[in-house]
C-alpha positions in Angstrom: 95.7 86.3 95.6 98.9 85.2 97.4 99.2 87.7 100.2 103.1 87.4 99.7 102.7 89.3 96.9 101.7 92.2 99.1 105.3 91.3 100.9 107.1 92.4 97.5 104.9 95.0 97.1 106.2 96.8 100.7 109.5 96.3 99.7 109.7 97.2 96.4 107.3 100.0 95.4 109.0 102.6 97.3 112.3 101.8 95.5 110.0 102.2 91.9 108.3 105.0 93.4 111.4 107.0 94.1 112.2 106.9 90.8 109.5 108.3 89.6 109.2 111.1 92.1 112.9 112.0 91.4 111.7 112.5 87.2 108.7 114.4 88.7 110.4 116.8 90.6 112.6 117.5 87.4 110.0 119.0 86.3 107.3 120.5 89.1 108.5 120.3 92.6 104.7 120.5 93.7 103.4 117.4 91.6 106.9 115.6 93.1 105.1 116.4 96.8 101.9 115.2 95.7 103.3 112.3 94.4 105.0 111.1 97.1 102.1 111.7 99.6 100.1 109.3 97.5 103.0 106.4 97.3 103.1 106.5 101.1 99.8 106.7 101.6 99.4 103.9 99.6 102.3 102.3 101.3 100.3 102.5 104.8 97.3 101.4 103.7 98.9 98.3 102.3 100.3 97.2 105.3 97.2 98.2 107.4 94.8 95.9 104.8 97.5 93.0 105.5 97.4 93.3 109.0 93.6 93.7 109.3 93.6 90.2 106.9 96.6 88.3 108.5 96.5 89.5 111.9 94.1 86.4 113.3 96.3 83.5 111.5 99.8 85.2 112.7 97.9 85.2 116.3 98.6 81.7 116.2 102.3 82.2 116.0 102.7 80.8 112.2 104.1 82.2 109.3 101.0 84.2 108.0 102.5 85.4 104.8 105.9 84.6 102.7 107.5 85.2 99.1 111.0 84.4 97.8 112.8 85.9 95.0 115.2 83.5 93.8 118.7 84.0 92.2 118.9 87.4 93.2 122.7 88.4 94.5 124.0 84.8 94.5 121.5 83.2 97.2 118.1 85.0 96.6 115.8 87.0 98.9 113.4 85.5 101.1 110.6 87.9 103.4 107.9 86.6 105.4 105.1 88.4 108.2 104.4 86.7 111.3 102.9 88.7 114.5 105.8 90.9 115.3 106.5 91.7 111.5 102.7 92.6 110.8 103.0 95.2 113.8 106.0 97.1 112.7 105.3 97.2 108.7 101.9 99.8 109.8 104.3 101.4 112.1 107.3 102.3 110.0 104.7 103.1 106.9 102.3 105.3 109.4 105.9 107.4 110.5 107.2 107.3 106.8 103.4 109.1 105.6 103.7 111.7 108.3 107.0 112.7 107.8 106.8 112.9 104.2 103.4 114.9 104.4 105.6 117.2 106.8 108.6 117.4 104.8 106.4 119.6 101.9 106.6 122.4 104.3 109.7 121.9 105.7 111.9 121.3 102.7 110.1 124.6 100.9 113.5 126.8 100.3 115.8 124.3 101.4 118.1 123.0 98.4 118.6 119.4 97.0 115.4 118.4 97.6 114.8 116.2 94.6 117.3 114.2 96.1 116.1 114.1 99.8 112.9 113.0 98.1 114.5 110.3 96.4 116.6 108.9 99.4 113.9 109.6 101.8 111.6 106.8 99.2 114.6 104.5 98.9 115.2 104.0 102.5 111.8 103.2 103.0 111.6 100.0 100.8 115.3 99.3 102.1 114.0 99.5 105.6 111.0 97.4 105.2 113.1 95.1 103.7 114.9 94.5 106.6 111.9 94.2 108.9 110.4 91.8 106.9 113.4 89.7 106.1 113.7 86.2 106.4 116.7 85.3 106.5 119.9 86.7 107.4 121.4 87.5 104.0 118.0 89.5 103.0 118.3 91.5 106.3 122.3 91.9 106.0 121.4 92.8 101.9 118.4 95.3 102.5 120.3 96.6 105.8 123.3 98.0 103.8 121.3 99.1 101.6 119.2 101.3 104.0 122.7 102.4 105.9 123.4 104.2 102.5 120.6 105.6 101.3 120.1 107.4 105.2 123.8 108.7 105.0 122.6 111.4 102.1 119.7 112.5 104.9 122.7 113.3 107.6 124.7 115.0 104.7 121.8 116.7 103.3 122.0 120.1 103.9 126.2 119.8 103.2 127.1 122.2 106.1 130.6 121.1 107.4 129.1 120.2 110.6 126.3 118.0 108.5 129.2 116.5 106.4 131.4 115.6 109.0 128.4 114.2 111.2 127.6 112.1 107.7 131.3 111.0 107.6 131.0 109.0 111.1 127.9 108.1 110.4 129.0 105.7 107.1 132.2 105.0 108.9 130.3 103.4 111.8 127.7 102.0 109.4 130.6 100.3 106.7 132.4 99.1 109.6 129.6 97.4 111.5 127.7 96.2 108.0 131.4 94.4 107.3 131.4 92.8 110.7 128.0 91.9 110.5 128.5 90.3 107.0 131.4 88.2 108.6 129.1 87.1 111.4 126.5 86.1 108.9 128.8 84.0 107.0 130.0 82.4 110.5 126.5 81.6 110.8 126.0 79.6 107.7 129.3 77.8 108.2 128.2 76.5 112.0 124.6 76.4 111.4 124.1 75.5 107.8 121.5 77.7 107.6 120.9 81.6 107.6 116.7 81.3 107.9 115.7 83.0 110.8 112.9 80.5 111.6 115.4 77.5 111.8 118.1 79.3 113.5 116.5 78.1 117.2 117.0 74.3 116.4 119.9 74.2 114.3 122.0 76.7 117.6 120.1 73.8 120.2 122.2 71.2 117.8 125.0 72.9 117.3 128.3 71.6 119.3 130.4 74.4 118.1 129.4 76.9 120.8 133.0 79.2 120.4 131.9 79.7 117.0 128.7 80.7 117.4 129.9 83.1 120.3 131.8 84.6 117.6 129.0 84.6 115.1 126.8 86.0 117.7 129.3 89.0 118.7 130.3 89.6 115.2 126.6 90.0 114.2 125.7 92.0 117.6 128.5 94.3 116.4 126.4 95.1 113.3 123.1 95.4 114.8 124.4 97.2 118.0 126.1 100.0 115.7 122.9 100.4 113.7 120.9 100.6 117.1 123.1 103.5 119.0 124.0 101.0 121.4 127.1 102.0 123.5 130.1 102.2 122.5 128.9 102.7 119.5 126.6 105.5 119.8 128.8 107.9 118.6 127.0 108.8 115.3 123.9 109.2 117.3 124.4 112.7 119.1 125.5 113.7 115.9 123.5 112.9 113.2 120.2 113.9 114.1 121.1 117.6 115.0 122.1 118.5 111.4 119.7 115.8 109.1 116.2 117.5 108.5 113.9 116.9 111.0 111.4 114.2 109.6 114.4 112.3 108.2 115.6 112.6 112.0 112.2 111.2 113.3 112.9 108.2 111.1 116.1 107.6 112.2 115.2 108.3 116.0 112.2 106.1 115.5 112.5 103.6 112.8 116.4 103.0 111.9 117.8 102.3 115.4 115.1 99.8 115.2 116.4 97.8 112.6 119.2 97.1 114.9 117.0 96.2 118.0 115.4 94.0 115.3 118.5 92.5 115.0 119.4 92.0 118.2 116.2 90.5 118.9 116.8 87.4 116.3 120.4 86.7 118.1 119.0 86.7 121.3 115.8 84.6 120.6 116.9 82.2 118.5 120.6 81.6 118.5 121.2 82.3 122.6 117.3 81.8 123.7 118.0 81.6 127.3 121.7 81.9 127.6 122.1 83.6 130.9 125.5 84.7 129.6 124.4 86.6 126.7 121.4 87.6 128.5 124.0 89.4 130.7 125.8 90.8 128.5 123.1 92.3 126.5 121.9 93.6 129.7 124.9 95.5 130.8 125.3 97.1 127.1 121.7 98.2 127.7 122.4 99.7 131.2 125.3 101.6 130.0 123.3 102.9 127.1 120.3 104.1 128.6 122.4 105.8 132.0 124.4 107.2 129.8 122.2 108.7 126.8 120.1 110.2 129.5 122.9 111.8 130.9 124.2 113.4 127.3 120.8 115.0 127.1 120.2 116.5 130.2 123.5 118.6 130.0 122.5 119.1 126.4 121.1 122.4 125.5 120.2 121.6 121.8 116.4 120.5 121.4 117.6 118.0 118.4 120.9 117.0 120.1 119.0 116.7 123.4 116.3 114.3 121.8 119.3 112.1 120.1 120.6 111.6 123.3 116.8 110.7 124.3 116.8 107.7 121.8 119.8 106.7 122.7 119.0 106.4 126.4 115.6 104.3 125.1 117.4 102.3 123.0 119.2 101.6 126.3 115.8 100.9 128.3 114.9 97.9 125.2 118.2 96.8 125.3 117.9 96.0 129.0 114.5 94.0 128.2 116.4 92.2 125.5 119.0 91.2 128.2 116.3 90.3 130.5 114.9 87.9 128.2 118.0 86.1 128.2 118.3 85.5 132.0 114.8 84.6 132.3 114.0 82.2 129.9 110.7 80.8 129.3 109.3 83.0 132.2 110.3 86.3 130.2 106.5 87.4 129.4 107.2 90.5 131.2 110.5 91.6 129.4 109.3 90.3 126.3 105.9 92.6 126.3 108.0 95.1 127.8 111.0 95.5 125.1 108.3 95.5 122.3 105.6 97.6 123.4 108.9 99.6 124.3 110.2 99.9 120.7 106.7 101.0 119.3 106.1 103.2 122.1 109.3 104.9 121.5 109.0 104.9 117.5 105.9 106.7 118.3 107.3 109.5 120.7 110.1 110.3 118.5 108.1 110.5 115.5 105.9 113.3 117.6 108.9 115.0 119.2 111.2 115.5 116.3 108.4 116.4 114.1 107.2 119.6 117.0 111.2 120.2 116.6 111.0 120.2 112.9 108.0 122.7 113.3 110.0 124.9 115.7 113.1 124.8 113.2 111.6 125.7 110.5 110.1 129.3 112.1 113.0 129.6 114.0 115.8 128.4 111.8 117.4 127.6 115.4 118.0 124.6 117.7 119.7 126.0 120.9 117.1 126.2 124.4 118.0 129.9 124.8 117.3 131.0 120.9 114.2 129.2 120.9 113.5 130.0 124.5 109.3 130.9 124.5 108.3 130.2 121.2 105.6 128.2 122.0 104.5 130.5 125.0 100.9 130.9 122.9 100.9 128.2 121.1 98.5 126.1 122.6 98.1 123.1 119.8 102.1 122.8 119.4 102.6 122.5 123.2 99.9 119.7 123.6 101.3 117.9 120.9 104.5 118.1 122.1 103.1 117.1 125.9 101.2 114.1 125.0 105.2 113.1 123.4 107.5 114.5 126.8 104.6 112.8 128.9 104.9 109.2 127.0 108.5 109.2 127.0 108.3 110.1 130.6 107.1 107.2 132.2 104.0 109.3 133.4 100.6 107.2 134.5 98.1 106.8 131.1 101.0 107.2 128.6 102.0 104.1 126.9 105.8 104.8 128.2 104.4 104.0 131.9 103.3 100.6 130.3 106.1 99.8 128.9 108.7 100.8 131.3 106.4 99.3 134.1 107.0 96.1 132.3 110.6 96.2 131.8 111.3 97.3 135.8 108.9 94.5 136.6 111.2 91.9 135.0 114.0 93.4 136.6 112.6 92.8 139.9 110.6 89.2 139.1 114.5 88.5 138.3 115.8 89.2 141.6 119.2 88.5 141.4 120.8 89.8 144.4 122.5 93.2 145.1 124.0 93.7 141.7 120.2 94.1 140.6 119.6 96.1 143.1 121.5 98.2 141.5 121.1 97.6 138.1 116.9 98.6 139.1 118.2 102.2 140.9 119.9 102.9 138.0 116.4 101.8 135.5 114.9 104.4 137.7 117.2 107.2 138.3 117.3 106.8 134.2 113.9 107.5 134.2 114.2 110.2 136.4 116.8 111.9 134.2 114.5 111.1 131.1 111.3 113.5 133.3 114.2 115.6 134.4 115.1 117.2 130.2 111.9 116.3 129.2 110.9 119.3 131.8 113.8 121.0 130.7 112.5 121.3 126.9 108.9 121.9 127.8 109.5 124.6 130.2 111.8 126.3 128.4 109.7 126.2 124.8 106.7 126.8 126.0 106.5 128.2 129.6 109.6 130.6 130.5 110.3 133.8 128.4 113.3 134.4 125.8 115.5 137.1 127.0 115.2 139.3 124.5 112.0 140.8 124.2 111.7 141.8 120.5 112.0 138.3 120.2 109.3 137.2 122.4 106.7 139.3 120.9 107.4 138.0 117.7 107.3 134.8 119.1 104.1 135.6 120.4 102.3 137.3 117.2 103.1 134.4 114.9 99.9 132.6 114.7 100.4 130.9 111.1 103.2 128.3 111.8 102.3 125.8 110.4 100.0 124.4 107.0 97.2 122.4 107.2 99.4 119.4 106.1 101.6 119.6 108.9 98.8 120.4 111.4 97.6 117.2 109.7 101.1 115.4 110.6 101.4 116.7 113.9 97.9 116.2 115.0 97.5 112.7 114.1 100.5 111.2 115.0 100.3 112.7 118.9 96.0 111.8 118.7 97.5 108.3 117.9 100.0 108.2 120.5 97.1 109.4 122.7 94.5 106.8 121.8 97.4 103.9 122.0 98.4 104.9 125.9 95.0 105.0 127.2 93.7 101.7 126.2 96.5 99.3 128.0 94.5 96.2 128.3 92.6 96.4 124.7 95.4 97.5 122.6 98.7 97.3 123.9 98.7 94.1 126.0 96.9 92.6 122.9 99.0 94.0 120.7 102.2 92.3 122.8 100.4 89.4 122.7 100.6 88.9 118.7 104.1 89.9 118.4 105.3 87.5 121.1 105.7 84.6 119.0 108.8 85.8 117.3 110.4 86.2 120.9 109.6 82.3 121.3 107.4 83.3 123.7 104.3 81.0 123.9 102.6 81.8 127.1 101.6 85.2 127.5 101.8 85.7 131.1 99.9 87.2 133.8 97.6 90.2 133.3 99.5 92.8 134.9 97.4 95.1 136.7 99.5 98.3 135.5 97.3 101.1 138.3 98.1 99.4 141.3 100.1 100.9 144.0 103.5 98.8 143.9 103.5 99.4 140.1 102.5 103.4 140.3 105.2 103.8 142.8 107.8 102.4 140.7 107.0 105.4 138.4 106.3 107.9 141.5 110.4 107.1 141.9 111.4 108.2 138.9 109.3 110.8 138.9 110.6 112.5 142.4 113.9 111.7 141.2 113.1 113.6 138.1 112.1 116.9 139.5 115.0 116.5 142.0 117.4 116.3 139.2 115.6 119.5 137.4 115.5 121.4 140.2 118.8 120.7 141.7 121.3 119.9 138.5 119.3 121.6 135.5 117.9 124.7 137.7 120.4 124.8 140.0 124.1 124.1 138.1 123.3 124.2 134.3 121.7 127.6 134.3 123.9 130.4 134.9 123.9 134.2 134.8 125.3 135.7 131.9 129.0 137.0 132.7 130.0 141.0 132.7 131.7 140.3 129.4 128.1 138.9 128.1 126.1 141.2 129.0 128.0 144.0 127.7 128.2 142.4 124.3 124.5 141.9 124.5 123.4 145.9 125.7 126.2 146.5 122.6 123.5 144.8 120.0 120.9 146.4 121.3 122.6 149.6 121.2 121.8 150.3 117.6 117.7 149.1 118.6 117.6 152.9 120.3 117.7 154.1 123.9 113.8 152.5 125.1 114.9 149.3 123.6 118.5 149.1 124.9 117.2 150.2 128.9 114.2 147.4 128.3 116.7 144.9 126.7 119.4 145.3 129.9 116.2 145.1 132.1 115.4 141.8 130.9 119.1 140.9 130.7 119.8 141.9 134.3 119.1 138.9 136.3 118.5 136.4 133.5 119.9 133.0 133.8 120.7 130.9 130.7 121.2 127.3 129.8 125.2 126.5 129.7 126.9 123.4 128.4 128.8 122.1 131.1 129.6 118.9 129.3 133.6 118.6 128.4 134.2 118.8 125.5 137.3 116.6 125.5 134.2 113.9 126.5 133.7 112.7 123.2 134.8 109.2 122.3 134.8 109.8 118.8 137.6 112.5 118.8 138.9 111.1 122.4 139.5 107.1 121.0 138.3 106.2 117.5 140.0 108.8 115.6 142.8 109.0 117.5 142.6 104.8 117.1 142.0 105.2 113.3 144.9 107.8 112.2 147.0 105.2 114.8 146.2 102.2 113.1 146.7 104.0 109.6 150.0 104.9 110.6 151.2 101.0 111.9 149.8 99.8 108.5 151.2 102.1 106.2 154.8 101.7 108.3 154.4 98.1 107.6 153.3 98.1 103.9 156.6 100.4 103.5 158.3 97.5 105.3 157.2 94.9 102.9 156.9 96.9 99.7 161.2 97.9 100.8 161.6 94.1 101.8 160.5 93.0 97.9 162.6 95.6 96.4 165.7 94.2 98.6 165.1 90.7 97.5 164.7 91.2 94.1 168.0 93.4 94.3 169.8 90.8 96.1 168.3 88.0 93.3 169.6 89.9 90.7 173.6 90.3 92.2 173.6 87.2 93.4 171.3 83.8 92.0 170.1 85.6 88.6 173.3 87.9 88.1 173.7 88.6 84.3 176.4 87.1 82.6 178.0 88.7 79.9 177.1 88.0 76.6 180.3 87.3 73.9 179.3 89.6 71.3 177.1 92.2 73.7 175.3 95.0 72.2 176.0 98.4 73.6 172.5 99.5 73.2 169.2 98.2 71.1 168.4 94.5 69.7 169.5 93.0 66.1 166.4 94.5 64.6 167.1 97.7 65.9 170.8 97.8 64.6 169.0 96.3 61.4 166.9 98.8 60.4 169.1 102.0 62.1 172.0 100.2 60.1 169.6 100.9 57.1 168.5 104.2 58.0 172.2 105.4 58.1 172.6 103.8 54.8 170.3 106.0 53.0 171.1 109.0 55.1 174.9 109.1 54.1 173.2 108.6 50.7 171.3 111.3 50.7 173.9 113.3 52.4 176.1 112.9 49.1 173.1 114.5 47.0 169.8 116.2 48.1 171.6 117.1 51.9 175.4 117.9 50.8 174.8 122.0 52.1 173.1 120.6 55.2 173.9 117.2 55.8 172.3 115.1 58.6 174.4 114.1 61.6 171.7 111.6 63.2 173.0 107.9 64.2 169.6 105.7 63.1 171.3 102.9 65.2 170.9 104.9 68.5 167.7 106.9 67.5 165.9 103.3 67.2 167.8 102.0 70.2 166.6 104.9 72.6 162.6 104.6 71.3 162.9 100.7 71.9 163.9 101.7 75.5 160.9 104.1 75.7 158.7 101.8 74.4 159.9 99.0 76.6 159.7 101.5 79.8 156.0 102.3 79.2 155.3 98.3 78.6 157.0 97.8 82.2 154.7 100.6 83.8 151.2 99.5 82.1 152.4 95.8 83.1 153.2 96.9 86.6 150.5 98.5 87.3 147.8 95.6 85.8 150.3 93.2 87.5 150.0 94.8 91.0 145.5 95.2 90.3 145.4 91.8 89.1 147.7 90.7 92.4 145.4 92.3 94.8 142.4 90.7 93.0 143.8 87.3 93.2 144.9 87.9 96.4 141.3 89.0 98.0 139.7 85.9 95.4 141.7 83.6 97.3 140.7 84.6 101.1 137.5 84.3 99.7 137.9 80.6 98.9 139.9 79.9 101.8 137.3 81.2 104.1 134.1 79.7 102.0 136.2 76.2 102.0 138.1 75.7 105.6 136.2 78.0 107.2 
């Protein structure tokens, strides 16, 4: 059998299967669940049997598998798996079959959840679509695609908070899918091609550099957006507090990475050394990951704080990306680095959000001092969610020390003066901040005690809090993560070493020996700096006593609890520090630029369309007094046409003749000639508005038909 057939079915069973879980849930939500456990199950295990087959001839760096679909939207759809691709279809199918086997027990109660089922199914066969793309148009088709199915997971549970996070999230999504549509089309134009394993030659050829800068930051545009890269990480923060938590996993762990995927063909193929964009992808990266781990260690929302987690990572791959670019053929190091990176942190998030989900769903609350010492005896939740804080740490025999070791290795291999000096203190004081709210979370959830007692001891006596499924979930995605940290050598490096091809990476490098002191001290850095940052910032100026006017209100509730309560309740109060949100609120470039930006740039353009829609009317006015003035007619009607005066001329005729007979007691006084004149004028006036108003659609249609062709001709 043609193993490309196995390519269409990855892409296109989920979009079947939705369909039929969404008739199934009409009518037994429990055989919709079932259902949908067996599609993704199947789902995984299809892409685990083509790995297992194709995994040897893709180690070779050829094409192992391909099928194209021909005439479909104007140019057809094209998907092939080589090494990288047969890593990352198990990956995003193994994270899709956990989180739907979680979302049975987390969705239980919550509404709409025919149609989370059916969005959750549909973005997996848009997503694998994208990762298995190849060429452009296919990833810009099946990347829209995904972008609107995942908007109903943000606006899901239709909370103004969850609709307005959904509403940035399309904005950003529409805007960057439209700029990365123009890049594509840029691409085609200066390349002659959109296949993403010709793009490398025909960019070597190509003598029109300028426009493939402007391909390149069109497209970058696109992918960046999708990826929570800064500046446009905005819908990042946002959107995974208020989607349900397995949908959050995906996007934490799977969506962003449809951007990095992205990313990754510009900078391989079409700038494949180019110190410039190499540099430029590396300061976008620095920025991101500084900044995302700042967001989340002044965050005090497990969900929000996470977000601003992936963010932060997304910075850390981002920087290998740009180190790629600056080191050229000797990039083994940032190359294994930025993908073991993206796995890695697929991985982790899928674990993280998932404990989250778990916690949500018993405590129907997000904020660190709700939730503060619910997992005080909860001994399986708090290693599972361990084995994820300690990967995404950086700490020794978790794959995030592997994979970060690489990329701060490449960083220094690069050596490029002071300004990477810097660039390296700020990789590590990232890292630090990363241990740093890691340590925050942990401590808080499953160490320190909540502040109100009653609450703690239910905390404590809940033993059922979660089903077998999600035990299931839980339990074999963190045993995974485990398994995949301990074995550097035999599965990670090896597993580098079959996706490196579609970096253009032929040689794989030295063996790095990952245990040795120079390389454990990078991470004994970030870890000191970690628990300086805890202790200092987190422990020190983000935990405060409760005010007077807080503790007051507190004894108040407990008032009603009786006397033993209310003296044990101030007790615990007295003394107690909580987490505060220092961050300024006026900090958010959403509301600070792009809204303000938007409503500015709405105003200039509807000022101007008034301009030219008042400049039209004044010509035409002008035309008509002056050029095309009427001229009097000799014999002029007052009102009406000939056929008009005809037949009212008639009508009056046989009303003065009936007035003489059947009408002489009440005679009729109506003037036919003016009665036809003034429904001829009505008639006429509703011609002019339907006409108008076809006119002006058919305008704007030709208008936008002919920009088309101008662009698809000159440009």
């Amino acid at each position: 059998m043609n193993p490309g057939i196995f390519l269409g079915m990855l892409v296109f069973f989920p979009f079947a299967g939705a369909l039929l879980c969404f008739v199934a849930g009409r009518k037994n939500a429990l055989y919709r669940d079932y259902l949908s456990d067996i599609l993704v199950v199947f789902e995984f295990l299809t892409a685990l049997l083509l790995f297992v087959f194709l995994a040897k001839k893709a180690s070779s760096g050829e094409v192992a598998a391909s099928l194209a679909v021909p005439q479909v939207c104007g140019m057809g759809l094209s998907f092939e798996a080589d090494g990288f691709r047969l890593i990352y279809a198990p990956v995003t199918s193994f994270m899709w079959m956990m989180t739907t086997i979680l979302s049975g027990e987390y969705s239980r109660g919550h509404s709409n959840t025919n149609r989370y089922y059916l969005f959750l199914l549909l973005t997996l066969g848009a997503t694998m679509g994208v990762f298995l793309s190849a060429d452009l148009f296919t990833t810009f088709v099946f990347f829209e695609i995904m972008s609107f199915t995942s908007y109903v997971w943000v606006a899901q549970e239709e909370t103004e908070q969850a609709l307005r996070a959904a509403q940035t999230y399309l904005a950003v999504a529409v805007t960057g899918g439209m700029v990365l549509l123009m890049g594509v089309f840029l691409t085609y134009h200066v390349l002659g091609t959109g296949k993403i394993s010709e793009l490398a030659a025909a960019a070597a050829a190509c003598k029109e550099k300028t426009v493939l800068y402007a391909a390149g930051g069109c497209m970058l545009f696109g992918f960046g957006a999708k990826a929570g890269a800064f500046p446009l990480h905005i819908w990042l923060p946002k959107a995974h507090p208020v989607a349900p938590a397995p949908a959050s996993a995906l996007l934490s762990g799977v969506l962003t990475k449809t951007g990095v995927y992205g990313i990754i063909i510009l900078s391989a193929n079409l700038f494949f050394g180019d110190g410039k964009w190499g540099l430029l992808i590396l300061l976008l990266g620095v920025l991101t990951m500084f900044g995302g781990a700042l967001l989340a260690v002044f965050s005090i929302d497990l969900k929000r704080t996470l977000a601003c987690s992936s963010m932060s990572q997304i910075g850390f791959i981002l920087v290998g990306i740009g180190m790629m670019g600056l080191l050229g053929e000797e990039s083994a190091l940032a190359v294994h680095g930025t993908m073991l990176h993206m796995v890695n942190h697929s991985m982790i998030k899928l674990v993280l959000f998932m404990a989250a989900g778990v916690i949500f769903m018993n405590t129907h609350a997000l904020d660190l001092n709700e939730i503060r010492g619910y997992g005080r005896k909860k001994p399986l939740l708090a290693g599972i969610f361990a084995v994820g804080a300690l990967a995404i740490g950086g700490i020794p025999f978790f794959g995030g020390y592997i994979s970060k070791t690489l990329l701060h290795e490449s960083i220094v291999e690069y050596a490029g003066g002071i300004g990477f000096t810097a660039i390296e203190w700020i990789f590590l004081i990232s890292g630090g901040m990363t241990v740093a709210y890691m340590t925050k979370l942990f401590l808080a959830i499953f160490v320190e005690q909540n502040e109100d007692r009653e609450k703690q001891k239910k905390f404590d006596a809940q033993k059922h809090y979660m089903n077998a499924e999600s035990t299931f979930a839980l339990g074999g995605s963190a045993l995974v993560l485990l398994l995949w940290g301990l074995f550097p050598h035999q599965i990670m490096d090896r597993t580098a070493a079959l996706g490196q091809s579609f970096f253009r990476l032929e040689e794989a490098g030295e063996r790095v020996s990952y245990f040795s002191l120079k390389n454990l001290s990078g991470g004994g850095i970030s870890i000191l700096i970690g628990a300086m940052v805890y202790i200092l910032l987190i422990r020190g100026f983000l935990m405060q006593e409760e005010s007077a006017a807080e503790k007051a209100n507190y004894s108040a509730k407990t008032a009603k609890r009786g006397k033993a309560q209310k003296k044990s309740a101030s007790m615990q109060s007295s003394g107690t520090k909580r987490y505060v949100n220092l961050w300024p609120s006026w900090l958010d470039l959403e509301e600070l630029i792009y809204r303000p930006l938007i409503r500015l740039l709405s105003l200039c353009f509807g000022v101007l369309c008034r301009i030219l829609d008042s400049a039209v009317d004044l010509t035409v006015v002008a035309l008509r007094k002056t050029i095309y003035r009427d001229s009097p007619l000799p014999h002029e009607r007052p009102e009406g046409n000939i056929l008009t005066e005809v037949i009212g001329t008639i009508g009056n005729f046989f009303r003065n003749l009936l007035n003489h007979t059947v009408h002489r007691k009440q005679p009729v006084q109506r003037d036919y000639v003016h009665y036809f004149a003034v429904k001829r004028e009505e008639l006429k006036e509703n011609n002019v508005v339907i006409g108008r108003s076809l006119s002006f659609a058919l305008l704007l249609l030709c208008i936008g038909f002919m920009l088309t062709l101008y662009y698809l001709i000159w440009w």
